[in-house]
N, C-alpha and C positions, 0 to 999 in steps of 0.2 A: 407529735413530733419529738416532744423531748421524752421518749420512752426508752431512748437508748442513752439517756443520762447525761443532765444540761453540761458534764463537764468534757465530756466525751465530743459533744457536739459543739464547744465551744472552740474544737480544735481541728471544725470542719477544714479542708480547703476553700470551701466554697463561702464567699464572702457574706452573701445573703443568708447561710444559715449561720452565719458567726453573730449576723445583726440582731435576726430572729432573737436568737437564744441572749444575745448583750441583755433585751430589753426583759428579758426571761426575771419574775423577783425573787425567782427561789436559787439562781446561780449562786455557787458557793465566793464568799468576796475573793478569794484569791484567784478563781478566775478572772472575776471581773475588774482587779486589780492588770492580773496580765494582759486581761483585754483594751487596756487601756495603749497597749504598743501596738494594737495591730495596726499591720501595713495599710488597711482599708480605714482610711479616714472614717469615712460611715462608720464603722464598726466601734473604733474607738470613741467617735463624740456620742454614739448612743451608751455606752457604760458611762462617759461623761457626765451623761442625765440622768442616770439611773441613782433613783433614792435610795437603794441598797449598797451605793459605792462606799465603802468607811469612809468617815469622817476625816483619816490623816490623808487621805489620796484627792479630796475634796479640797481641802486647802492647801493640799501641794498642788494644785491645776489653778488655783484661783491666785497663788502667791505665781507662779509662771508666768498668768497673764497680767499679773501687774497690778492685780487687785487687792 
């Protein structure tokens, strides 16, 4: 599936392949940075978990919720 390039496919419409590819580890961070807006809850709390998300974009979600 990601033969056409996890960054290409991270700008599916379809929200299920956004999700896919979010959990994708080789997505480049600036996607998964952007990914972090998408309109598909799903889509963004899965980069949320993702151990590839930088570190600054990690404690900026944890400083959010209050933690």
């Amino acid at each position: 599936m990601l033969d056409a390039g996890p960054a290409l496919l991270s700008r599916d419409p379809d929200a299920g392949v956004r999700k896919v590819v979010a959990a994708h580890p080789n997505l480049p961070g600036p996607d998964l940075v952007r990914l972090l807006d998408d309109p598909s809850e799903s889509v963004a709390a899965t980069v949320a978990a993702s151990p590839a998300l930088p570190a600054a974009e990690m404690e900026r979600i944890l400083t959010l919720a209050g933690v």
